[in-house]
C-alpha positions as protocol buffer text, in pm:
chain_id: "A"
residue {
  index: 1
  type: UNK
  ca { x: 1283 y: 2358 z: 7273 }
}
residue {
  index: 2
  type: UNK
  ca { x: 1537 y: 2094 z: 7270 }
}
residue {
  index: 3
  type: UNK
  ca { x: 1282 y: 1871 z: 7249 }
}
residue {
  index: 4
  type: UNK
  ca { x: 1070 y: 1969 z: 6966 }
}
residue {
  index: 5
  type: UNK
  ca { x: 1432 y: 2020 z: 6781 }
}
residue {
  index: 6
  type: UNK
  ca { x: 1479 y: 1622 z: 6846 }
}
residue {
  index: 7
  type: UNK
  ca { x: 1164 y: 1518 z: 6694 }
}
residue {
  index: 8
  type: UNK
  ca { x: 1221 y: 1806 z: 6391 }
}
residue {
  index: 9
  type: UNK
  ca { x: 1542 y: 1632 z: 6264 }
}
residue {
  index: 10
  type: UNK
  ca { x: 1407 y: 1250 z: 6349 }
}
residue {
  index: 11
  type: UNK
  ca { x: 1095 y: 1347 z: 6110 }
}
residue {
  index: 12
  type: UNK
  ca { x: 1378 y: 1512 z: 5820 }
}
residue {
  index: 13
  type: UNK
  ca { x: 1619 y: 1196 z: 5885 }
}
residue {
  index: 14
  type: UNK
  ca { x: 1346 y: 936 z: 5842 }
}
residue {
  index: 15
  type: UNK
  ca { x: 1110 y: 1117 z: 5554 }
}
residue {
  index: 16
  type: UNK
  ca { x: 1472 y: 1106 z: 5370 }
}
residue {
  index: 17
  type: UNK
  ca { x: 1549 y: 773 z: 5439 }
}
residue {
  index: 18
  type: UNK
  ca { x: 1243 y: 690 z: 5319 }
}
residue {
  index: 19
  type: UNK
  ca { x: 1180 y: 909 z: 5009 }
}
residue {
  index: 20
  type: UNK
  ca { x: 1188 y: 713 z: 4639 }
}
residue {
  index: 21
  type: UNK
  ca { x: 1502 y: 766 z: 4454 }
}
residue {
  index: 22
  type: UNK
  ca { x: 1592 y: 658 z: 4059 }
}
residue {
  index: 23
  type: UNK
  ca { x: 1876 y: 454 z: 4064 }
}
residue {
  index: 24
  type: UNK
  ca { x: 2052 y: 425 z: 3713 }
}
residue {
  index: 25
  type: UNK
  ca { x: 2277 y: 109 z: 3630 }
}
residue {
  index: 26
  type: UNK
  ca { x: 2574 y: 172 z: 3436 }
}
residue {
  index: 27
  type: UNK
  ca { x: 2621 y: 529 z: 3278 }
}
residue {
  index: 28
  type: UNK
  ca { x: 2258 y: 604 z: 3309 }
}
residue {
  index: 29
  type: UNK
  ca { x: 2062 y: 408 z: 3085 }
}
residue {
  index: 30
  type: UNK
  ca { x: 1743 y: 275 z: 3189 }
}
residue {
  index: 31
  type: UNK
  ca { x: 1563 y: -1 z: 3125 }
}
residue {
  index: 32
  type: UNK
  ca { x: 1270 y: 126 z: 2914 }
}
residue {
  index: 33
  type: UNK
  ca { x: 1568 y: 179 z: 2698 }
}
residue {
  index: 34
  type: UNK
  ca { x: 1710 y: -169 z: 2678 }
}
residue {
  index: 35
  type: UNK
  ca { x: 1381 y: -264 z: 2639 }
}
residue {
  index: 36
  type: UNK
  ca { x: 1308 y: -105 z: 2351 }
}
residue {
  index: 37
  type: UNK
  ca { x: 1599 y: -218 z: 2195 }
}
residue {
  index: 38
  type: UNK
  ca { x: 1533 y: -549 z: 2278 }
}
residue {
  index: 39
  type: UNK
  ca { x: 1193 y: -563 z: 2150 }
}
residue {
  index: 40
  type: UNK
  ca { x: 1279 y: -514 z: 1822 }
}
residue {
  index: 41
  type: UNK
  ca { x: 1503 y: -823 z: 1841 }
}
residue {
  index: 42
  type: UNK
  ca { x: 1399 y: -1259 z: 1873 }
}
residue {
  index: 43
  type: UNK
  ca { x: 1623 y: -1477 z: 2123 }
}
residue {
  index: 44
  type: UNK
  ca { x: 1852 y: -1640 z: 1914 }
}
residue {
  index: 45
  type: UNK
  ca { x: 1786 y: -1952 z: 2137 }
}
residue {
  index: 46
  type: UNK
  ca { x: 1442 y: -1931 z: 2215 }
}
residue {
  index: 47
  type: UNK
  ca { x: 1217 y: -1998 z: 1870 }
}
residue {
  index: 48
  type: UNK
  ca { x: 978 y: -1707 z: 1833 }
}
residue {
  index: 49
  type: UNK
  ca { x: 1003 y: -1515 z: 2162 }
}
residue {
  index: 50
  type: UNK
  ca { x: 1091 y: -1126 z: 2179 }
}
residue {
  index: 51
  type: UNK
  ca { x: 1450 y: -1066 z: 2396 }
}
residue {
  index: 52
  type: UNK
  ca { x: 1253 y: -833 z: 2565 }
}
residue {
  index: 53
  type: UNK
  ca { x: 1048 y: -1061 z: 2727 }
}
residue {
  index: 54
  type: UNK
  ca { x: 1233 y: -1395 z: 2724 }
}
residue {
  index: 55
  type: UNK
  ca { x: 1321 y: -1536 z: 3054 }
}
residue {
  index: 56
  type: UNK
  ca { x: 1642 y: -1739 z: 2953 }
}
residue {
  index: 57
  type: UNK
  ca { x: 2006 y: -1637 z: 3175 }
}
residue {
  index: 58
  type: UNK
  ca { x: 2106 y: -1577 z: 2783 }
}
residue {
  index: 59
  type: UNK
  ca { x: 1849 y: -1314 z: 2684 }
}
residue {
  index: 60
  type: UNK
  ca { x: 1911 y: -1169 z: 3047 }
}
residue {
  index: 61
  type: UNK
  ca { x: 2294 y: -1143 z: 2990 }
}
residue {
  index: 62
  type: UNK
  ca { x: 2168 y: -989 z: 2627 }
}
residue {
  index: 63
  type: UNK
  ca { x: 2014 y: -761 z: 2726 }
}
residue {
  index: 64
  type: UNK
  ca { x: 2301 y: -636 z: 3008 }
}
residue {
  index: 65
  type: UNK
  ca { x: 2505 y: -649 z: 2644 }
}
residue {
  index: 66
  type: UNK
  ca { x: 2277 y: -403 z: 2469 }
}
residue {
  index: 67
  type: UNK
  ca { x: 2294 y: -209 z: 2829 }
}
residue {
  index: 68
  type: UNK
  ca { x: 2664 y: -163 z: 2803 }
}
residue {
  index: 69
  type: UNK
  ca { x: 2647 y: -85 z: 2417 }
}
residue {
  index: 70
  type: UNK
  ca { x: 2420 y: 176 z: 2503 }
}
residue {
  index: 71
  type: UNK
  ca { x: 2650 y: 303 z: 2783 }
}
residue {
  index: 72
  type: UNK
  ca { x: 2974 y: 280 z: 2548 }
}
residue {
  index: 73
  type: UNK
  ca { x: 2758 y: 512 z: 2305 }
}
residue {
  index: 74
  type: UNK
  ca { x: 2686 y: 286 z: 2069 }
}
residue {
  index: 75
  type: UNK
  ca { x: 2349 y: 346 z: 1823 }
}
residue {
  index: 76
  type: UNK
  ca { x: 2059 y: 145 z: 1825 }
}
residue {
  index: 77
  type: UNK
  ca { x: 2118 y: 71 z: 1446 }
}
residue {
  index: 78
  type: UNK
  ca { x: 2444 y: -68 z: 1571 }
}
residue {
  index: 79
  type: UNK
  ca { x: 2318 y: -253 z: 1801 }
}
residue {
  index: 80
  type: UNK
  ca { x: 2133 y: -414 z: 1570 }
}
residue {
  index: 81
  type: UNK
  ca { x: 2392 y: -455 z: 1334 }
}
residue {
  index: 82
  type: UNK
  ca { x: 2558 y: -640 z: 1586 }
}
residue {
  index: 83
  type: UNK
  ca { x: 2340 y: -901 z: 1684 }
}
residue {
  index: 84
  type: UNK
  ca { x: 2282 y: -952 z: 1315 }
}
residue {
  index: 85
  type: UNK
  ca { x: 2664 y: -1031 z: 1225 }
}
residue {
  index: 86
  type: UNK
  ca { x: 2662 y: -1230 z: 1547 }
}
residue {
  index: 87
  type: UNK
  ca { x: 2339 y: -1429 z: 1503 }
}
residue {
  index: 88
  type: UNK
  ca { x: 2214 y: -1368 z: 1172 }
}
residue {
  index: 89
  type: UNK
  ca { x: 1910 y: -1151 z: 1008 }
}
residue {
  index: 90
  type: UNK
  ca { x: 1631 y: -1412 z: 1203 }
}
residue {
  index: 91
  type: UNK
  ca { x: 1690 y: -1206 z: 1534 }
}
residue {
  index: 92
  type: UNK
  ca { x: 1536 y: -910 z: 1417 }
}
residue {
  index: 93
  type: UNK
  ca { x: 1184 y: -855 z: 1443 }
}
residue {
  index: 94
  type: UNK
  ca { x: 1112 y: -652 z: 1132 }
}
residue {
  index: 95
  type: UNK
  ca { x: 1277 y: -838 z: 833 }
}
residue {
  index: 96
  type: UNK
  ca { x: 1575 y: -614 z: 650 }
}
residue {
  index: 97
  type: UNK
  ca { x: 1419 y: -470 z: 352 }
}
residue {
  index: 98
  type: UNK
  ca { x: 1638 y: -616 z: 97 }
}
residue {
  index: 99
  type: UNK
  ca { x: 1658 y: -896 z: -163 }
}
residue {
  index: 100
  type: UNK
  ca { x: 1389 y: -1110 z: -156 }
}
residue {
  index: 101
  type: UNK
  ca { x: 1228 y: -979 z: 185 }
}
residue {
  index: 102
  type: UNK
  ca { x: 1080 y: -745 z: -32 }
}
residue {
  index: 103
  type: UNK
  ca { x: 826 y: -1004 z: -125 }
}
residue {
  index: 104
  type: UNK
  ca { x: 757 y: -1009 z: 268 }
}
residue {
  index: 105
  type: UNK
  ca { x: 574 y: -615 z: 220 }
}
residue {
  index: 106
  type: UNK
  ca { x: 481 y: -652 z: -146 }
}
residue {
  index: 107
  type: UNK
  ca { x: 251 y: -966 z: -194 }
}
residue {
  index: 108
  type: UNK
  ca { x: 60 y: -911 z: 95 }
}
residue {
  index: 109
  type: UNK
  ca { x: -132 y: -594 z: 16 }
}
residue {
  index: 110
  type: UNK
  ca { x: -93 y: -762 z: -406 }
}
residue {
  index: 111
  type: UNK
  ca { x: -355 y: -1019 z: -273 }
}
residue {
  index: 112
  type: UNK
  ca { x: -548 y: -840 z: -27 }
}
residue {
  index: 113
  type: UNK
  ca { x: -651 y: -644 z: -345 }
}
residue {
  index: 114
  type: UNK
  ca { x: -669 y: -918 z: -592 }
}
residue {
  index: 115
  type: UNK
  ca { x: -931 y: -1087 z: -361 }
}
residue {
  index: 116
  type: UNK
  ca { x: -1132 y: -800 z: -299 }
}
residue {
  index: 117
  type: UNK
  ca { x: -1134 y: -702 z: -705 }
}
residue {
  index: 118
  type: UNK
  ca { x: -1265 y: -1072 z: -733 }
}
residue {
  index: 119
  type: UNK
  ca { x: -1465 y: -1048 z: -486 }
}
residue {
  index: 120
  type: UNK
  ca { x: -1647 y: -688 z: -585 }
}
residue {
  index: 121
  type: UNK
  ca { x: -1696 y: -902 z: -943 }
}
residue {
  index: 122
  type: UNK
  ca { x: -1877 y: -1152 z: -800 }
}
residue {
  index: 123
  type: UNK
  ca { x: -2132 y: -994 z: -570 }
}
residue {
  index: 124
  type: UNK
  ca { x: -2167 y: -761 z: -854 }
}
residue {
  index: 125
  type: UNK
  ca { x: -2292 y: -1048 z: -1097 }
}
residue {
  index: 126
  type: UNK
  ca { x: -2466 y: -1184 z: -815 }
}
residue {
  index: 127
  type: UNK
  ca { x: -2675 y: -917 z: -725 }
}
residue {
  index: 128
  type: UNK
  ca { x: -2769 y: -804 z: -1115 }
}
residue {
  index: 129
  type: UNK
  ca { x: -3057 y: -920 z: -1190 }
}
residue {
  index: 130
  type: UNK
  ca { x: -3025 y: -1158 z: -1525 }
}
residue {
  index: 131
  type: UNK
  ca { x: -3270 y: -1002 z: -1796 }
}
residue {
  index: 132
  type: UNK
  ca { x: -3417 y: -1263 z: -2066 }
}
residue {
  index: 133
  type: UNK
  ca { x: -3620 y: -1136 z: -2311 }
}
residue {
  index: 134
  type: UNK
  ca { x: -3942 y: -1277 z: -2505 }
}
residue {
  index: 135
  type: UNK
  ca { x: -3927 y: -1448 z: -2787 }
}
residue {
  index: 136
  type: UNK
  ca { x: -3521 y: -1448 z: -2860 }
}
residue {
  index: 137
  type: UNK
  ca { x: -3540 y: -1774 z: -2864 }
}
residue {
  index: 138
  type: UNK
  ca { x: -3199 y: -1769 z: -2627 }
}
residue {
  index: 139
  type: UNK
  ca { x: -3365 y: -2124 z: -2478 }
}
residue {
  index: 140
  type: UNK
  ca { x: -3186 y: -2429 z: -2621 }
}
residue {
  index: 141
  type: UNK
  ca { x: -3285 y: -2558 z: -2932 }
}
residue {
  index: 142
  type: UNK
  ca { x: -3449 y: -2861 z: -2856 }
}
residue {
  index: 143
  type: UNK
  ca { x: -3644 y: -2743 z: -2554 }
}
residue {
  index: 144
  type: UNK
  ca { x: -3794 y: -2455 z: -2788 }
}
residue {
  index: 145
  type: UNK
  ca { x: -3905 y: -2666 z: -3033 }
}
residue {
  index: 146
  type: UNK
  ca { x: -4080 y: -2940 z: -2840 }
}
residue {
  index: 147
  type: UNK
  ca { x: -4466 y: -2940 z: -2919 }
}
residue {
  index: 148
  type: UNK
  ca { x: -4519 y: -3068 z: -2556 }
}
residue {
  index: 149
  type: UNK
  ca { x: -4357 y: -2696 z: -2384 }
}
residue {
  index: 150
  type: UNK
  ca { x: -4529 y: -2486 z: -2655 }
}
residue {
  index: 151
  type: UNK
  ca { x: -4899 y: -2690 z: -2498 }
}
residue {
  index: 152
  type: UNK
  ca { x: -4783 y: -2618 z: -2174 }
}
residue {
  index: 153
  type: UNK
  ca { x: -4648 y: -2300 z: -2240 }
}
residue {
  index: 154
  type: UNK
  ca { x: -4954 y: -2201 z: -2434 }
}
residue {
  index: 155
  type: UNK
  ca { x: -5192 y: -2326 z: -2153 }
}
residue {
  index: 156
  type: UNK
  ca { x: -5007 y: -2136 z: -1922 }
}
residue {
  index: 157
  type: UNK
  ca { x: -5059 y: -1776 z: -2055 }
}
residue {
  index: 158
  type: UNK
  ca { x: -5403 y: -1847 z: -2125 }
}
residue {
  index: 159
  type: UNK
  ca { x: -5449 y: -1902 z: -1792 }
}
residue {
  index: 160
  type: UNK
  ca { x: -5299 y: -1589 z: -1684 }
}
residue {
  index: 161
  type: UNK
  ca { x: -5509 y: -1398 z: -1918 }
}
residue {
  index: 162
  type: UNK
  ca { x: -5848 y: -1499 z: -1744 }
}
residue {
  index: 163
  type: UNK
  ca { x: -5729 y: -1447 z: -1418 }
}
residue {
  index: 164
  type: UNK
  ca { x: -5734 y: -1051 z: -1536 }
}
């Protein structure tokens, strides 16, 4: 008995020891959190790379500064707020939508339809078929009125008319 009560609590002391456990890092906030934060924010140092991902000592000590914003309670609109007074309205990912970043949503979709209204015109004349009709005399003046494409003109329909 004292046996099998031996091996009982060694099997309960090692399947704790080794059972997974979440650790949180200050006040509770994970990094998925930070993260998504941080993805909506460029390294201020690094030219065109996401603080999320950028492997700089500064983005790391960045991102423990948006950790212990979020642990102080501060908003993520704050957050970005801050980051923007520090560093200036090129860390943020999406571009404020004031002044003249406006023009950044407006004159895309502006051209995207421009080009396909010009483009919808021209395979439309493209594919109509171009009507002439007989004996408007819509031909130039001067190729009309030569005697040598009335012969060859005339010679021509003939022609067609004995292969009836």
């Amino acid at each position: 008995m004292k046996k099998f009560l031996f091996i009982l609590t060694l099997t309960l002391v090692l399947a704790g020891l080794f059972t997974a456990t979440t650790v949180f890092a200050q006040g509770g906030v994970t990094d998925d959190e930070v993260n998504a934060i941080a993805k909506q924010l460029y390294c201020p140092v690094c030219e065109n790379t996401p603080l999320d991902v950028c492997p700089t000592e500064a983005c790391r000590q960045w991102r423990e500064l948006i950790r212990l914003q979020l642990s102080e309670g501060m908003t993520e609109a704050q957050i970005k707020q801050y980051f923007v007074d520090n560093y200036g309205a090129r860390v943020l990912a999406e571009p404020p939508r004031t002044g003249l970043h406006w023009l950044i949503y407006i004159l895309p979709p502006i051209f995207i339809l421009g080009g396909a209204f010009i483009l919808f015109n021209s395979f439309r004349a493209w594919t109509k078929p171009q009507s002439v009709e007989a004996g408007t005399g819509g031909e130039s003046g001067a190729a009309s009125s030569s005697p040598e494409r009335d012969e060859y003109v005339a010679r021509f329909e003939e022609e067609l008319k004995k292969r009836k």
